[in-house]
N, C-alpha and C positions, 0 to 999 in steps of 0.2 A: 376281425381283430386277430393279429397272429400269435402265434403262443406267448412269443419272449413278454408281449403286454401282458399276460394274465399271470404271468411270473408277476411279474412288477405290483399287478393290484392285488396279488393273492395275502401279503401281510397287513394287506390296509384293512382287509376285512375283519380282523382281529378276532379269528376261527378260535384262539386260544381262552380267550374272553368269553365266550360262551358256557365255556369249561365252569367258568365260574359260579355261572348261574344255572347252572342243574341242580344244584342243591334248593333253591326257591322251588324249581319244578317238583323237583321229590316232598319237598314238605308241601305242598300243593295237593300233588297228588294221594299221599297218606292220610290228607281231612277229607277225601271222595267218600262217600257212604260204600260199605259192601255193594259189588255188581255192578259197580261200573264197567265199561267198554274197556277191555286193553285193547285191542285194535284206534282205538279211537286216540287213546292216549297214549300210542305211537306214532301216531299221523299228527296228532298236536306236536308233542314232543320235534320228531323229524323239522316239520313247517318254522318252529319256533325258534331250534338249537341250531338246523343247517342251511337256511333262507332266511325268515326275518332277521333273527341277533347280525347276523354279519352282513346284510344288506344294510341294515341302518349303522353299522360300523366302516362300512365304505360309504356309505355318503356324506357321514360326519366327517372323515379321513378326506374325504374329496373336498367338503368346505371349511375344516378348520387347519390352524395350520400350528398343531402343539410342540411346545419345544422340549416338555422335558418327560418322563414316563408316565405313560397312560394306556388303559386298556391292556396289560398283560405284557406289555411292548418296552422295553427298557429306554433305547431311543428310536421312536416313531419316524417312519418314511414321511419325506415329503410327496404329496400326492403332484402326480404331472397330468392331472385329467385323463387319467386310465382308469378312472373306477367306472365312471358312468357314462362312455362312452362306448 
């Protein structure tokens, strides 16, 4: 896939949107009992806020087609089959 594509599907991922939800994470993480792992709950954290959120934000981007603002996005690209291919 040459760069200009990953230009193209890098807003469908909706990186911005993730932002949102680190707050969920933080009060998540503040009910852990003392002695929990921080390593562990960086590797969550990472998997969660820079892989999953924006993966399933490109594939939603890839099959819906929204017209007005969503996900952090004021008005949303349309997808041209560059997320998932």
């Amino acid at each position: 896939m040459p760069f200009a594509a990953y230009r193209r599907a890098l807003p469908l991922l909706r990186i911005p949107f993730s932002v949102y939800l680190m707050p969920v994470f933080w009060f998540g993480l503040s009910a852990l009992p003392p002695g929990f792992s921080v390593a562990r709950a960086v590797g969550v954290f990472v998997v969660l806020h820079l892989l999953a959120y924006p993966a399933s934000n490109g594939y939603n981007s890839y099959y819906d087609q929204d017209e007005g603002s969503i996900g952090g996005l004021r008005q949303p690209r349309k997808s041209r089959g560059n997320c998932c291919t």
